[in-house]
N, C-alpha and C positions, 0 to 999 in steps of 0.2 A: 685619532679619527677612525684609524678600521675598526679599533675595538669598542668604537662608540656604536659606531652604526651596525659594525653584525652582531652586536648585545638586543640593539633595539629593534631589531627586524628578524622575524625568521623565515621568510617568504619573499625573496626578489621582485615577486611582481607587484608588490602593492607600490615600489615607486611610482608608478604613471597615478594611481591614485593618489597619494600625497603631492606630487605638483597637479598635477588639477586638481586637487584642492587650494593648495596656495593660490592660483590663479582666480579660481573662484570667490576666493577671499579679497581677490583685488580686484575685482572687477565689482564685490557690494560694495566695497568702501569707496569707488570713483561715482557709485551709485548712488550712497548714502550722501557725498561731497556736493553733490549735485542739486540734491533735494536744495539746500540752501546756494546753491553756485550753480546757474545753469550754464555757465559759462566754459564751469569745469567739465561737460562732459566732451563739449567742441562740437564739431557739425561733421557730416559728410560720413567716411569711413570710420573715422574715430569714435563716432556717438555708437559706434554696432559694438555690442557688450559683447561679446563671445570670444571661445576659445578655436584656436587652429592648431592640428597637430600633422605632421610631415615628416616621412623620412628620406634618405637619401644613402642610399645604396651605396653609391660607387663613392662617397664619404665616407660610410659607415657612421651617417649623425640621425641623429632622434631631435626634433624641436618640436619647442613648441611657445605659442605666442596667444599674447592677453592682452588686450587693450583696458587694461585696469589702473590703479592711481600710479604703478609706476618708481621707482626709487631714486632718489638723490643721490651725491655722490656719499654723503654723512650716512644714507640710510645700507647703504651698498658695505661700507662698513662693520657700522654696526649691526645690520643684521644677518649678512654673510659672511664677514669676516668676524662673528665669533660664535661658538659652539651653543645653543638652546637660548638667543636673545631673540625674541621674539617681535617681529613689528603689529602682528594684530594684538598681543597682548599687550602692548606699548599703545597702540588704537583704543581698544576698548578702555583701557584705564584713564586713559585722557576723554572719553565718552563718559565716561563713569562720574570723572570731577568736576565735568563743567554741566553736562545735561544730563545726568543720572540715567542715561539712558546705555542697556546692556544688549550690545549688538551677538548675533547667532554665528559670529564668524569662530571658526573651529583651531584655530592653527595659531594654540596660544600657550606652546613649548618650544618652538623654533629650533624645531630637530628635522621637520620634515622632507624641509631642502636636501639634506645630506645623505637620503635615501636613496639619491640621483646618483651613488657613488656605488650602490650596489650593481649596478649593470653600466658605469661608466668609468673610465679613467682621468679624462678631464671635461669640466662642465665649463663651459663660454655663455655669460647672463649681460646681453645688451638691454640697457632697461633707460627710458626716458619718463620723467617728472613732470607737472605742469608749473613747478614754482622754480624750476630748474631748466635752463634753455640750453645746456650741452645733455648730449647723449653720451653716455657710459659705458664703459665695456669692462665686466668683472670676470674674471677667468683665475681656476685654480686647478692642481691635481691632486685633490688632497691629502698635500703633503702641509708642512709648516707653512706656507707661505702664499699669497692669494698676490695678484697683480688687477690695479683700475688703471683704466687710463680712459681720456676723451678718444671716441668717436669720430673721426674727421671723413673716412670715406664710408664706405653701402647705402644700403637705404636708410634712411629716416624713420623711427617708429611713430611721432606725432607723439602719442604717450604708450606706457604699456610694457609688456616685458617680453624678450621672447629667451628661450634657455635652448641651449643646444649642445646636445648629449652626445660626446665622442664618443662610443660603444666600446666595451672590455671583448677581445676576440670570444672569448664564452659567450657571450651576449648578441650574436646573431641573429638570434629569434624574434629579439626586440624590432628587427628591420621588417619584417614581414606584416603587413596592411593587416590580414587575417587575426593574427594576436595582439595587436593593436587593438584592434573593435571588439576581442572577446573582453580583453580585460577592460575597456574604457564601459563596456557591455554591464559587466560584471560589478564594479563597482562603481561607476560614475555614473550609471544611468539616472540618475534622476536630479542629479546638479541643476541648478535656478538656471542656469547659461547654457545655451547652443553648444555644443562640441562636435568643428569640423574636423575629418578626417579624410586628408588625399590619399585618392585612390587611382588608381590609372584600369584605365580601360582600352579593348582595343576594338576598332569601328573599319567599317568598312567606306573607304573614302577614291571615290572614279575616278580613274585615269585619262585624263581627258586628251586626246589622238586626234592631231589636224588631217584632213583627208585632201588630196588635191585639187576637189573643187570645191572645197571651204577656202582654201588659199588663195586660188581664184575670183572666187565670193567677194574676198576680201580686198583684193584689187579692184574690184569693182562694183563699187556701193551702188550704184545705178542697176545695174545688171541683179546683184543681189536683192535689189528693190523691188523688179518686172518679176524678180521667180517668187517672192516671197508671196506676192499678189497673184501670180499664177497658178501656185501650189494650193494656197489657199480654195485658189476658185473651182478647181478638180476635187478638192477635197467638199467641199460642200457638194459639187454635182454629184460625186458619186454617193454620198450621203444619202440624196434626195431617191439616187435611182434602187440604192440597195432597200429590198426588202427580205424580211427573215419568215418562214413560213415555218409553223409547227408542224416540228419533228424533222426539220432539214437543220443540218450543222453546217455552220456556220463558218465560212472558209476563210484560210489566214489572207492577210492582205500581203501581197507581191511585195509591197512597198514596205513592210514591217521593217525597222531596224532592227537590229541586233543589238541582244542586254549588255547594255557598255560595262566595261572592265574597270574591275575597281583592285584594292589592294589594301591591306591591315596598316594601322597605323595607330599609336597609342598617342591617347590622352590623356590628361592630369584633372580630374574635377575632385570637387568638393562634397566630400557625404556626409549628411548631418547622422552623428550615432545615438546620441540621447535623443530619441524621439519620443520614449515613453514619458508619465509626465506623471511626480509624485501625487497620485490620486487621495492618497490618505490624509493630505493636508489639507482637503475640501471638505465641507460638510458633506454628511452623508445626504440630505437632499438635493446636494448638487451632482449627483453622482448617478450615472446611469447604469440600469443595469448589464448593459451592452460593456461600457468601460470597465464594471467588476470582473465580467468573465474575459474581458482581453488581458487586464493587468493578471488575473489568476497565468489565464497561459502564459505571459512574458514572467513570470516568478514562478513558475513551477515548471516550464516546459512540458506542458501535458496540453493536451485536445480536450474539445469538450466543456460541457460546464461542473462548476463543483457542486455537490451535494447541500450543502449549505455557506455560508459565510456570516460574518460581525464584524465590523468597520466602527468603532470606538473610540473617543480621546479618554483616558483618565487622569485626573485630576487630586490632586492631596499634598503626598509624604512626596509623588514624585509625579513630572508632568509625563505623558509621552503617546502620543498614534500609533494605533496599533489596527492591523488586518489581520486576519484569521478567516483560512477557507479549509473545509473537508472535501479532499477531493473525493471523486464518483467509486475511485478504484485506489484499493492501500498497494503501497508498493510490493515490488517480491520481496526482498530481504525487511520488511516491518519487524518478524519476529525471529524472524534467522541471528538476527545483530542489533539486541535488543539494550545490551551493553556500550556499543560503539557511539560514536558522535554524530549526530545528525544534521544536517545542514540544511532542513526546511524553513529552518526560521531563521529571518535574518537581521541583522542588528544593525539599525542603522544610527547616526548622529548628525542631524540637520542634515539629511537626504545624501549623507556619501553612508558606504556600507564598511562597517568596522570590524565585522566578523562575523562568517554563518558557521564555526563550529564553537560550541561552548565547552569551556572546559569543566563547568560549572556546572554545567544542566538551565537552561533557560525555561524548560518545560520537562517535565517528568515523563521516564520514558515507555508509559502506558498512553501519553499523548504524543506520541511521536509521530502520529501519521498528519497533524497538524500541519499547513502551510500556509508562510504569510508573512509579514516583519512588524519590527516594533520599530518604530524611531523615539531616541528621547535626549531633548535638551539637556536632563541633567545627569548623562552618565558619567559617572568618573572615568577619568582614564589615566593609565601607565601612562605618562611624557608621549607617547607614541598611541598610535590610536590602534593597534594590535595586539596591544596588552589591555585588557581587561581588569579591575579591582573586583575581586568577593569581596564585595559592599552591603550594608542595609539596602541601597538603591535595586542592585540585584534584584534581592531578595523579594522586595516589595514590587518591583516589576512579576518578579515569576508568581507570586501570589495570584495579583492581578489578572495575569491572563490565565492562569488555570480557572480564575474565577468564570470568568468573560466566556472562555473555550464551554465550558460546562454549561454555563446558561445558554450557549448557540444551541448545543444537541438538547437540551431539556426542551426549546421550546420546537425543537426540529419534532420531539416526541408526542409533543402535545398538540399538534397538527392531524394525528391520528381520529382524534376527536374534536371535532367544531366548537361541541360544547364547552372542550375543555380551554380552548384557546385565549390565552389573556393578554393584553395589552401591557406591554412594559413602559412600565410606569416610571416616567423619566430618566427613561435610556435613550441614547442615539445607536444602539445596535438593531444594524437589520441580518437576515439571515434568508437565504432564497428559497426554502421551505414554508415560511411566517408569509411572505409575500405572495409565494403562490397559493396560499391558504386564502389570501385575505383575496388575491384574484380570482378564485373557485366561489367563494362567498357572492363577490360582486357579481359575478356570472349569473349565480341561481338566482339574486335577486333581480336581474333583468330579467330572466326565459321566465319568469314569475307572472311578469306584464303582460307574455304571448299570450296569444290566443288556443295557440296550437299545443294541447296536452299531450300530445304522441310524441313532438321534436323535445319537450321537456323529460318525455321517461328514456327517450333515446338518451340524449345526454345526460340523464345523471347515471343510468346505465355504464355509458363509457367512462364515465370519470368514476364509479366504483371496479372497474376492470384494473384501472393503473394500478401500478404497484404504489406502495405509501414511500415516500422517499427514508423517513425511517426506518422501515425495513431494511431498504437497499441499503443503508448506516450499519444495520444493526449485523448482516451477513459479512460485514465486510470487517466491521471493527468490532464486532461482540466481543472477542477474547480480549481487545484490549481494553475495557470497561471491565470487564470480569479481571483483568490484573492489578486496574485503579481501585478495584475493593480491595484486594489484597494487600496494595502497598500503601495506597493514600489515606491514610487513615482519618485527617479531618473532613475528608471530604465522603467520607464514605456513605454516609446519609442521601447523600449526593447522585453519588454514582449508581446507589441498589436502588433509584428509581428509576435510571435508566437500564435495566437487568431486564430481559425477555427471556419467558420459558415455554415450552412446548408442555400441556399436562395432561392429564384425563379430563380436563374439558372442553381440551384444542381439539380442532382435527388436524390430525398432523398430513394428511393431504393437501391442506392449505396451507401454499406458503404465506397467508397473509395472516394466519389466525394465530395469534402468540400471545401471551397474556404476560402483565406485568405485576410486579409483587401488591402492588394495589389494587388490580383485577383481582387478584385471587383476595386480597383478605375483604376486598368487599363481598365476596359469593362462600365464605366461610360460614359454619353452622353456628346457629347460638351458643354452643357451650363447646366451640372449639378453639383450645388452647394455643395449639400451634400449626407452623405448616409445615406439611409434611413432605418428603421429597425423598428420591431411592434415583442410584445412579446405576447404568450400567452401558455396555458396548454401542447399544442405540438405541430404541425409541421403542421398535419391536420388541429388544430381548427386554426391554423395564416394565414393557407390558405384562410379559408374561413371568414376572418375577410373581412366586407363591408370598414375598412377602407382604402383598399389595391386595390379596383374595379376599381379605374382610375389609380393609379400606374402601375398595373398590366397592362393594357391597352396601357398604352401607353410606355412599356417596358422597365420601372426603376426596377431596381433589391432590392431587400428589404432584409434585413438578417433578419434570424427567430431566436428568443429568445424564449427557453423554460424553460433552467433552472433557479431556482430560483437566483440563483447566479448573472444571466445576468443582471436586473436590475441593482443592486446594479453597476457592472462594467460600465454598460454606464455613472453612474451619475459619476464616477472618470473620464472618458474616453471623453469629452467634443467633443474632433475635431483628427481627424489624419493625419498629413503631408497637414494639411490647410485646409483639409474639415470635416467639422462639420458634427457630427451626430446627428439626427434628427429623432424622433420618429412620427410614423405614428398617431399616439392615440394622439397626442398632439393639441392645437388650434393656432401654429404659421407653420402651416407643410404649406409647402411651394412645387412648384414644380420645373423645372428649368426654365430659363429663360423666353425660348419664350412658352414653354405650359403653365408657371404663367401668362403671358401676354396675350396669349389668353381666358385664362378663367376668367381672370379678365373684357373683354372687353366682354366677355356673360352675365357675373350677373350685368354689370353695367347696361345694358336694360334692365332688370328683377327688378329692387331693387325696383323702386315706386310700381312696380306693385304687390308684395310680402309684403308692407312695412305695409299692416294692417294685416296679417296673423301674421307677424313676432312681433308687438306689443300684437295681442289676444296672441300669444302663452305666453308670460311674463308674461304678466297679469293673464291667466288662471293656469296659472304652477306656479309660484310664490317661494319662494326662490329654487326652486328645479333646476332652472336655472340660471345661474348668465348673460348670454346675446344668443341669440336666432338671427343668420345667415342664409344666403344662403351659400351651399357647392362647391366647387369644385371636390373634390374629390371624388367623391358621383358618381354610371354607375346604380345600379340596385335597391338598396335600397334607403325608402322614409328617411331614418332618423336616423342619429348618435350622439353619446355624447361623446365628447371628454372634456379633463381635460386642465389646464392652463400650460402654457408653466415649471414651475418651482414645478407643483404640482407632486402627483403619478399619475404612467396610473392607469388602471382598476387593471392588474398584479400584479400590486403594493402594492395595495390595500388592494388584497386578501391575500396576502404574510404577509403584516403587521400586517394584522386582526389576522393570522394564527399564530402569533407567543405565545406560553404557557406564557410566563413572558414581554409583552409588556404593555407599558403606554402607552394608547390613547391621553392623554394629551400630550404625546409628540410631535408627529406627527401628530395634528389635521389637524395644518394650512398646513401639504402639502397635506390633502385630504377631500375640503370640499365638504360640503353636494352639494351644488351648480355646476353641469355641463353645459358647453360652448353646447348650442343644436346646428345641422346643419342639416339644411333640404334641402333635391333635389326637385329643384324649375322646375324641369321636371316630375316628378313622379307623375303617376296618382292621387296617394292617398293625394298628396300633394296638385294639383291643385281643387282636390275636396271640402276639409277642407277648400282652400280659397274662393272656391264659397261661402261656409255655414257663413263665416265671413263675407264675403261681401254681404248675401244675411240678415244676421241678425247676428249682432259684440255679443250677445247676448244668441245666440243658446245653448241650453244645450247641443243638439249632439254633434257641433262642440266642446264644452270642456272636451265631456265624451271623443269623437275620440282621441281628442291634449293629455288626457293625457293617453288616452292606448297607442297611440304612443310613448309618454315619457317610458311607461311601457318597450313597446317590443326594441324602443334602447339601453334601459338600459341594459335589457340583449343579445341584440344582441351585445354590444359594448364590452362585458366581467365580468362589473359591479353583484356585487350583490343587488338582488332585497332589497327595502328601509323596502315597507312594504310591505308586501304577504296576507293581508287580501284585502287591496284594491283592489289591483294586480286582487285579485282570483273574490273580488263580480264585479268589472266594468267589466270582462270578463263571467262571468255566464248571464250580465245585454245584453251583444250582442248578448252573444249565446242564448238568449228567441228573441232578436229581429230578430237574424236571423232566425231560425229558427220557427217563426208564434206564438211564445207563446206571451201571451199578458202580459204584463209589471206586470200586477195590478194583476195576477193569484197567486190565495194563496196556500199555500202546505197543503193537506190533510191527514188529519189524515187516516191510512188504520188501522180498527176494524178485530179482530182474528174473523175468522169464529165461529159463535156457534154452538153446537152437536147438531149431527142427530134428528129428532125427531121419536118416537116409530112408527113402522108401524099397522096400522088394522091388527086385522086377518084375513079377507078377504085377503088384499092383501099380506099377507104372506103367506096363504094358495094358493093363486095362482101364486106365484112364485117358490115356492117349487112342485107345478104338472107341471111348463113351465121348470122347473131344474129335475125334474124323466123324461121327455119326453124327453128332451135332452139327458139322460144320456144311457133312453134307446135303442136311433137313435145309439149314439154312441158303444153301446155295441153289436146291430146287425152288425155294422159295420167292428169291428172287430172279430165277429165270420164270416163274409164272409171272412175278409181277412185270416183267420189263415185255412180256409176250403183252401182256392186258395195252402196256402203252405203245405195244409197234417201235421199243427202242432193243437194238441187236448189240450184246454183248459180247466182245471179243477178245483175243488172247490178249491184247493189249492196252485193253482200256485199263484204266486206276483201280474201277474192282474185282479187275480178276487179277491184278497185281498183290494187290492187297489180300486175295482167299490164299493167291498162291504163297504167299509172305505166310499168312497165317497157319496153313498145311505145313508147311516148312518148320514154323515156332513149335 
């Protein structure tokens, strides 16, 4: 028996779940009995279907009590006195062969029971039948051996079962009300049946004090009679005579009692804890939107409302209800512990809960910020309902709701635009985005009817000010959309229409201006191939990337890639609905049609002419280059370095560099040393260097220029600098030539000044008569001034202490 039940359990607390589930199991089937036997359910307290749970402390017992069908002494046997014999699956089979009819009751391995042994040492099961008129008392420690016997003294159950659980000393906690109601909380919230739980409380209850002339009083009913009517009668005259005049306070009355003395005293009621109520088993038009955002907060423990939601039955390979809400705000840890287990979603089977961590994956964990449950009749399960099968059933559930999750947020997207918005065509999924679309809708078409065109531009004013609730989506869970392209690959079609970018023809001051990969390929040029996109540190610095000078120009729109994420997404992301994307940083960038064609037929007159620059350049730079061009895409800058079509850009680079536990050996070959140079064969600086080549192939200048030029493309391109010594001396070696320092000038040592040398006496005696004749200009000076103010300077004041200090120095 121990090595049955801690095989099949690896969590202690789901006992109280699995007996309230058996109970609940017996309380449909006295249900079910009924339907045809109203006689079977009885009258009074018996007919009340629910569960009562109760602990008792100074026992150390846990019970708990059912008024459901109840067991025989035959059934008390066979289904407690042997290891997995099950009485509902012995129910429904016998359902099965006379009325073909397959009852939802869950507990048809008959192991459940024996969970009660995980936090107890011996279980006591008083249980009464209605075909059986003794009560029974089953009691075991599960050891070999179980004892029944009749009932002869306690109370009477009528029918029903109550189980009471000796506690294992480790098992203490189980006594505490508080974890009682988490776990009953936790998984039994949504059970068909009531679940009481006693609770004690402590009230304050008056001490009631006989006074001497209550005593009195009470010896004489007559006397007590004359005062009561006397009392009265004073109290009405003074009534009549008091009045209260504003702004006079109102004085206590003489007669006032004193607040009578009370004292704590506990008591024992009844709290119902399943109050919430499986919402998912209603149709969604019975279902308010008030009760979507409460059940959100009772399963997610969050404030507020979610972002959107879809409330669905599916129907097929496998039946099952399913909820699904995006809440307002992703948790912190969403991408910190993007590996771990998530417990958003939770798995229930006919309204008990069977598991919120999967070991499996129940949703991919680029939708992990998902929250909501699935219930399904036909999930398989291990004998024990905590053991899960990787099943087809699985499988086709997780299909399912990626499907369902996906369609919430497409149509959360497509609220953006009114026009775009469609009716789902034989779905029961609602989503709180779609609804307030369609409530914004009805709106305009009432303020349509007014009269008043000014209350009509007010308000469509303010409802253009909100934000778009997709936005708010898009800030929150962008990278995890941008991860579903990366990993989910059937869905990927999917997911890159919900991908938002910031580009040259957003304004990126507005946070609501963001365009979508079908924004952009509808505002694409006729003979444009693909779309174009260039990543860097932000928004700003991809602005000003030179590689974008002719695009920009000639008014291709480019998407901006900042976060690090974005990489990685293109390289999943090849083409969209037939046009490829095409990074600007690359050396196969391309433009469209007829401006490729024109630029092509520019540098074709230029190439001889360029064609010894372009060989010094290789030569002098040497593997630092792998091949040395004229540009097209090149408006103001002499010079860029772009990477091979299959390499990393710059971005990339640095991202890869950046990483704490990366192997450079891994990713050498997609970023080598070697850059694709392109030089603007218009740029001053460019046709100069070709003078110095053609004027001497030889020049040192022209190879110190070629390679500060390699220097500053490099980092003008995004690239980190190779080596920074070089970098720093070929740039101090300009700044002397520009600046008139000659080449060959050596740096001089500067010597510490040496101390003063002693002066003559001569000339310290006549500095010391040029310092008294100063001192005494200054001393007449200020005895005229203090004569002008009638103020008398004397031997004592602070400035002839101070002349005298200073004659002294």
């Amino acid at each position: 028996m121990d090595i049955i039940i801690n095989s099949l359990y690896s969590n202690r607390d789901i006992f109280l779940r699995e007996l309230i589930s058996n109970a609940s199991d017996a309380l449909d089937k006295i249900r079910f009995l009924a339907l045809s036997d109203s006689s079977a359910l009885g009258t009074g307290d018996a007919a009340a279907l629910e569960i009562r749970v109760r602990v008792d402390k100074a026992a150390r017992t846990l019970s708990l009590r059912d008024r459901g069908v109840g067991m025989t002494r035959g059934e008390l046997i066979a289904n407690l006195g042997t290891i997995a014999k099950s009485g509902t699956r012995a129910f429904i089979d016998k359902l099965s062969t006379t009325k073909g009819d397959s009852s939802n009751l869950i507990g048809q391995f008959g192991v459940g029971f024996y969970s009660a042994y995980l936090v107890a040492d011996r279980v006591t099961v008083r249980t009464k039948h209605n075909d059986d008129p003794v009560q029974y008392v089953w009691e075991s420690g599960a050891d070999q051996t179980f004892t029944i016997r009749e009932e002869t003294g306690g109370a009477a159950l009528e029918r029903g079962t109550e189980l009471t659980l000796h506690l294992k000393e480790d098992a203490g906690e189980y006594l505490e009300t508080a974890k009682l109601k988490e776990l009953i909380q936790k998984y039994s919230q949504f059970i068909n049946f009531p679940i009481y739980l006693e609770v004690a409380e402590e009230i304050d209850v008056p001490v009631e004090v006989e006074s001497p002339a209550e005593e009195e009083a009470d010896k004489s009913p007559a006397a007590d009679k004359e005062g009561e009517d006397a009392g009265a009668a004073a109290k009405d005259k003074e009534a009549d005579e008091m009045k209260v005049e504003d702004g006079d306070e109102a004085k206590p009355s003489d007669a006032a009692k004193e607040a009578p003395k009370t004292k704590k005293e506990t008591v024992y009621k009844w709290e119902l804890v399943n109050q919430h109520k499986p919402i998912w088993t209603r149709d969604v038009s019975d279902v308010k939107d008030e009760e979507y955002d409460s059940f959100f907060n009772t399963i997610a423990k969050l404030p507020g409302k979610p972002l959107a939601k879809t409330h669905f039955k599916a129907e097929g390979d496998v039946d099952f209800r399913s909820i699904l809400y995006i809440p307002d705000k992703p948790p912190v840890d969403l991408y910190n512990n993007a590996d771990s287990e998530k417990d958003a979603i939770k798995m229930y089977v006919r309204r008990v809960l069977v598991t919120d961590k999967f070991e499996f994956g129940l949703l991919p964990r680029y939708l992990g910020f998902l929250i909501g449950i699935v219930d399904s009749d036909d999930l398989p399960i291990n004998v024990s309902r905590e053991m899960l099968q990787k099943s087809k059933t699985l499988s086709v559930i997780k299909r399912k709701l990626i499907r369902k999750a996906l369609d919430m947020i497409r149509r959360l997207s497509e609220t953006n635009d009114k026009a775009k918005a469609k009716a789902s065509d034989g779905e029961v999924d609602l989503d709180e985005a779609a609804k307030e679309s369609a409530d914004v809708d009805a709106d305009a078409e009432g303020k349509a009817a007014k009269p008043s065109p000014s209350a009509e531009e007010e308000e469509e004013d303010e409802a253009d000010k909100k934000p778009h609730p997709y936005l708010a989506f898009w800030k929150a869970y962008g990278k995890s959309i941008k991860l579903g392209v990366i990993e989910d690959t059937s869905n990927k079609e999917r997911l890159a229409k919900l991908l938002r970018f910031q580009t040259s023809k957003t304004n990126a001051s507005d946070e609501t201006d963001w365009a979508s990969l079908d924004d952009y390929i509808g505002r694409m040029k006729e003979d444009q191939e693909y779309i174009y996109y260039s990543s860097g540190e932000s928004v700003d610095a991809i602005k000003r990337s030179p590689f974008l000078e002719r695009l920009l120009e000639k008014d291709y729109e480019v998407l901006y890639l900042y976060e690090p994420i974005d990489e990685h997404m293109v390289l999943s992301l090849p083409d969209y609905q037939g046009s490829k994307l095409m990074s600007a940083e690359k050396d196969n960038f391309k433009f469209g049609d007829k401006d490729q064609k024109d630029a092509k037929e520019r540098l074709d007159g230029v190439k001889a002419q360029f064609r010894p620059l372009t060989k010094f350049l290789k030569t002098s730079l040497g593997d630092k280059v792998s091949k040395v061009r004229l540009s097209t895409r090149l408006s103001s800058t002499p010079c860029v370095l772009s990477t091979e079509q299959w390499g990393y850009s710059a971005r990339m680079e640095i991202i890869m560099k950046a990483q704490a536990f990366s192997d450079p050996d891994s990713y050498k070959y997609m970023m080598p040393k070697a850059k694709v140079m392109e030089i603007h064969p218009g740029h001053p600086l460019i046709r100069k260097l070709l003078d110095l080549v053609v004027a001497d192939d030889q020049s040192k200048q022209a190879a110190e220029l070629s390679h500060l030029i390699y220097d500053t493309a490099l980092v003008s391109s995004g690239f980190l600098m190779q080596d920074n010594s070089d970098f720093a001396d070929r740039m101090y070696k300009m700044l002397r030539q520009a600046s008139g320092v000659d080449e060959n000038a050596v740096v001089e040592d500067i010597e510490l000044p040496s101390a003063e040398p002693e002066k003559s006496p001569e000339t310290k005696d006549g500095e010391d008569a040029k310092a008294t004749e100063s001192d005494g200009a200054k001393t007449d000076d200020a005895k005229t001034d203090d004569a002008k103010t009638g103020d008398a300077v004397t031997d004592d004041s602070p400035a002839a202490s101070a002349a005298e200090d200073h004659d002294e120095l």
